[in-house]
N, C-alpha and C positions, 0 to 999 in steps of 0.2 A: 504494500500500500504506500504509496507517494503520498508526502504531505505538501501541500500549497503551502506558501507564507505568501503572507499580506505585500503586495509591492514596498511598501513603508518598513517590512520587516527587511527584505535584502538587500544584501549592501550592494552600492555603488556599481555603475558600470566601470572596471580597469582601464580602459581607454581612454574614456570621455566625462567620468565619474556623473552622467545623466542617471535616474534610479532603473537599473536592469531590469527587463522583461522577464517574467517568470517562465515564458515555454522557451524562451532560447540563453536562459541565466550562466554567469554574470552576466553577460552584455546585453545593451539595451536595443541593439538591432543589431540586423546581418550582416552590416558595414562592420562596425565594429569588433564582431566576432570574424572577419575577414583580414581585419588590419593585425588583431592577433595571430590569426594562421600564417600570414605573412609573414610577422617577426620571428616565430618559432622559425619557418622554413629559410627564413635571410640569416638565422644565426644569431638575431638578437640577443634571442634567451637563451640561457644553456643549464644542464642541469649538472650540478658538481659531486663527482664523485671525490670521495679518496685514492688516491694515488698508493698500491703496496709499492715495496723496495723493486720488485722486480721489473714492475712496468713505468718506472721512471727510468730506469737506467742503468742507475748510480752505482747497486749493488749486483750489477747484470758479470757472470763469468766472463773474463777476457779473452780473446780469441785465443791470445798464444799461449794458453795453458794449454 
């Protein structure tokens, strides 16, 4: 079961901070939820993992052993 909240209850659109539409939440319209898929896919956002020893480098075996 899905619960509705009141427009007044969700926060903000992330883009344009107008109050988000509930059938396409956060964002307040399809632009907006557009302009997001676009920064994800241009690389804007990114999400950060931890880095182990191995996959930086630094403690990676050297060749000439």
């Amino acid at each position: 079961m899905t619960a509705f909240l009141a427009p007044s209850a969700l926060p903000p659109c992330p883009i344009c901070g107008r109050a988000a539409e509930p059938t396409i939440r956060p964002f307040c319209s399809k632009r907006c939820a557009d302009v997001d898929l676009g920064r994800w896919l241009g690389g804007v956002y990114r999400v950060e993992t931890p880095e182990g020893p191995d996959e930086s480098g630094e403690n990676a075996p050297s060749e000439d052993a």
